[in-house]
C-alpha positions as CSV (number, residue, x, y, z in Angstrom):
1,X,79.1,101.3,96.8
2,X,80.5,105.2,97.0
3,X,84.2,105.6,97.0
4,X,84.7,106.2,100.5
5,X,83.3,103.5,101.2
6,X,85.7,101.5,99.4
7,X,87.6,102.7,102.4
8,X,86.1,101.5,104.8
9,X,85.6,98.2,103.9
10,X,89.2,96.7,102.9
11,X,91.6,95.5,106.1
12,X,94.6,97.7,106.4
13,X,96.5,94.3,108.2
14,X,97.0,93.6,104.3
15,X,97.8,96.6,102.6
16,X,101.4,95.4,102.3
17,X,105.0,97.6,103.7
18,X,104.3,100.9,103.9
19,X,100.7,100.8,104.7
20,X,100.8,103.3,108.0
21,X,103.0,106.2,107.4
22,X,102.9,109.2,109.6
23,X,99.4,109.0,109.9
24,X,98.5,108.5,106.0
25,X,97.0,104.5,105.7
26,X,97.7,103.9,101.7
27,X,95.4,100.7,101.1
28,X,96.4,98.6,97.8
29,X,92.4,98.4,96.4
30,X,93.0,96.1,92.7
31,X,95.2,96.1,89.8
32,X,97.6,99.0,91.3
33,X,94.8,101.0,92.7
34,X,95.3,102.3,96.0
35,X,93.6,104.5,98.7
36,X,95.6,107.0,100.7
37,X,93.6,107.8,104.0
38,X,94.4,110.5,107.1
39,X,92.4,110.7,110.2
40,X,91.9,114.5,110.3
41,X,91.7,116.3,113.9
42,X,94.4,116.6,116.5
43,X,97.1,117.1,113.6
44,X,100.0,119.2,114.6
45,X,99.7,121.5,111.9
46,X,96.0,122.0,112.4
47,X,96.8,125.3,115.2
48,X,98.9,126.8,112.0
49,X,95.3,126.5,109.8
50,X,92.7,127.6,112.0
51,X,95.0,130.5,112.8
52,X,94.6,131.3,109.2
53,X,91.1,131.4,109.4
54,X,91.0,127.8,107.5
55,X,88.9,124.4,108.4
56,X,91.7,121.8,108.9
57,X,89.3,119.5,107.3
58,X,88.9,116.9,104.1
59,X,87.7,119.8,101.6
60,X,90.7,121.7,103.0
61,X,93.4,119.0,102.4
62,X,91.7,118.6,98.9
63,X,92.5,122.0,98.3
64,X,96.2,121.7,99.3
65,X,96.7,118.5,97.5
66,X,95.5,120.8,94.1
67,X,97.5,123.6,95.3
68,X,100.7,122.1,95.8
69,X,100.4,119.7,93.4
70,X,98.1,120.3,90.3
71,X,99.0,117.9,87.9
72,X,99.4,114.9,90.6
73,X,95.9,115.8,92.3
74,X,94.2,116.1,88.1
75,X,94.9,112.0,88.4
76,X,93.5,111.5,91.6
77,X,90.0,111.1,92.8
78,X,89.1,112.9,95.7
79,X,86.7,111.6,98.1
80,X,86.9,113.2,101.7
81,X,84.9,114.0,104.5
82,X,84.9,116.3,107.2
83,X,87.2,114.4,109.7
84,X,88.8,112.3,106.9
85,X,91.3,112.9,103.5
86,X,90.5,110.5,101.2
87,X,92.2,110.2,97.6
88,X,91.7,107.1,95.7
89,X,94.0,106.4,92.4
90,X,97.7,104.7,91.2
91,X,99.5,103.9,94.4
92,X,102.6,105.3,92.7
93,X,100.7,108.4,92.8
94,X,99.5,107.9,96.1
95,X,103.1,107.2,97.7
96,X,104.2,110.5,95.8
97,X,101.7,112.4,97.4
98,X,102.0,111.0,100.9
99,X,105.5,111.9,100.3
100,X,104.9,115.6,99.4
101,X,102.1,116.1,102.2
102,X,104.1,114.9,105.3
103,X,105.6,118.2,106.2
104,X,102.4,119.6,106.3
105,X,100.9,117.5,108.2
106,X,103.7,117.1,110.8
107,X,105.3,120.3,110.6
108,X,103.5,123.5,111.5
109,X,106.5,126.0,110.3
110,X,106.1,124.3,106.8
111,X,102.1,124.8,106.6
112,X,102.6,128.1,107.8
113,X,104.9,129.0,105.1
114,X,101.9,127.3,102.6
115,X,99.4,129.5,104.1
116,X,101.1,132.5,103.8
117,X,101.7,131.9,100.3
118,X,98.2,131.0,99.3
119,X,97.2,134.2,101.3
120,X,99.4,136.5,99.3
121,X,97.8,134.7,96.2
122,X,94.3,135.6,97.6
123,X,93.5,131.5,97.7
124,X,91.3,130.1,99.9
125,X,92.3,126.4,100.1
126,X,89.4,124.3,100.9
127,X,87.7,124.2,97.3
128,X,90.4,125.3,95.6
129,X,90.7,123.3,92.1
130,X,87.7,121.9,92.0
C-alpha cells in the first residue's frame, strides 16, 4: 500500500477535534502519525498563482511547504497529487504546518506577497526542495 493511499482508506469521522480545518483534513494514522490532506482546485488563492505563471497544484504546495518552511517540510513526507496536498508525518508537525499554510490558502494578498518573493529569488515553487 503507497502512501497516499494511506489516505484514502482511514475514516476522517475519527480523526479526533481538529480534523477539518479550513479545508486541511489532518487524519491521526498510528502511534502519533498523522496525515494532513487539502482538496486542491477552487482555492481562493489559486487566481494569485496562476497569475504568476504557477500550477496551483500538489507538486506546487510541496514546493511552498519547503520554501516556507525548510526544516519542518525535511520531517515530513510528501506524497501529493495533482488535485491533492498530501504530507504524512508527527501530527505535531502536521498541526504546525496547517497552521503556517492557512493564509495561503485563504488569503490571496498573503500568497501574493510569497510569490513575489520567490520570484525576486528566481524560485520556481513546484519542485523546489526536492
Amino acid at each position: 500500500m503507497g502512501l497516499f493511499d494511506r489516505f484514502r482508506s482511514k475514516s476522517h469521522d475519527d480523526a479526533g477535534p481538529g480534523a477539518h480545518h479550513g479545508g486541511f483534513r489532518l487524519v491521526n494514522e498510528s502511534e502519533g502519525q498523522a496525515s494532513l490532506t487539502l482538496d486542491l482546485g477552487g482555492l481562493p488563492t489559486d487566481a494569485a498563482v496562476q497569475g504568476a505563471g504557477e500550477e496551483p497544484n500538489g507538486a506546487f504546495w510541496e514546493g511552498v511547504t519547503s520554501y516556507v518552511a525548510p526544516a519542518l517540510a525535511s520531517r515530513l513526507e510528501m506524497d501529493s497529487e495533482g488535485s491533492m496536498f498530501a504530507v504524512y508525518g508527527d501530527r505535531t508537525d502536521l498541526e504546525e504546518l496547517r497552521e503556517m499554510l492557512q493564509s495561503l490558502v485563504h488569503q490571496p494578498a498573503a500568497m501574493a506577497g510569497l510569490l513575489q518573493r520567490v520570484q525576486a529569488e528566481g524560485v520556481v515553487l513546484e519542485g523546489y526542495g526536492r
